[in-house]
C-alpha positions in Angstrom: 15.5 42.3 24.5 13.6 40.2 22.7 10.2 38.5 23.9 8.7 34.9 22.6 5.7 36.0 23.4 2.7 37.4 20.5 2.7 41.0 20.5 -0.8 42.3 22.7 -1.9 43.4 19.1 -2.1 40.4 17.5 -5.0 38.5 18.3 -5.8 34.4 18.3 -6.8 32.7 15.5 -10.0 31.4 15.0 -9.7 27.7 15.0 -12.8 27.8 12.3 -10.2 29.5 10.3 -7.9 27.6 10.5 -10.0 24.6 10.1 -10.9 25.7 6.7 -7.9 26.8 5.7 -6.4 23.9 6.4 -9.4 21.9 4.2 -8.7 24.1 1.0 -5.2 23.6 1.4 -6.2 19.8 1.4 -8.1 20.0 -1.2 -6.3 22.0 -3.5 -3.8 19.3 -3.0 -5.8 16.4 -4.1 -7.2 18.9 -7.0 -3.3 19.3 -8.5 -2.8 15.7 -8.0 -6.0 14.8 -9.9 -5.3 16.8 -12.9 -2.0 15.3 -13.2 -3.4 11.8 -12.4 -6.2 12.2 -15.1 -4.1 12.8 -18.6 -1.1 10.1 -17.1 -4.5 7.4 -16.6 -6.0 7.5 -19.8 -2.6 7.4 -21.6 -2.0 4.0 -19.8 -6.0 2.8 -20.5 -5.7 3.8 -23.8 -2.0 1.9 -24.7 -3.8 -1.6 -23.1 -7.1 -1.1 -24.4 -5.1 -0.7 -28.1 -2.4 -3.8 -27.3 -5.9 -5.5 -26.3 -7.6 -4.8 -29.9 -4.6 -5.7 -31.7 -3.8 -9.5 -30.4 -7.7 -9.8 -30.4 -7.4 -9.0 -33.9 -4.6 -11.2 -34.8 -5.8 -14.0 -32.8 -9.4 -14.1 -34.9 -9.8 -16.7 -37.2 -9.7 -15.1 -40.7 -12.0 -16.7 -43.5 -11.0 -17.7 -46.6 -13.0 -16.0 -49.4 -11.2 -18.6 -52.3 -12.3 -22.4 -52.0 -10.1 -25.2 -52.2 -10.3 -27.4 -55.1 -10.8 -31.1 -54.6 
């Protein structure tokens, strides 16, 4: 028959161990979200900061090098 209970063998886990286990799993999670994060962010900053440039560009006010005759 089957028992639901630990074998004697196996001991209890240290909950320090598990404490940091559990952190560098965390962690390792917000690392692999970061560095997929990171390239998708400054694809987007660098699209608006471009689009920005360009209609700041367009909207100057060019001078005219020939003059007008009057």
């Amino acid at each position: 028959m089957l028992s639901l209970t630990k074998a004697p063998e196996q001991g209890r886990e240290s909950p320090t161990l598990v404490v940091l286990t559990t952190a560098l799993q965390l962690g390792l999670v917000v690392l692999v979200w970061l560095i997929a994060l990171i390239p998708a962010a400054l694809a987007a900053l660098t699209v608006v900061t471009v689009k920005g440039v360009r209609a700041a560009w367009r909207a100057r006010p060019r001078s005219s090098s020939r003059v007008d005759p009057d």
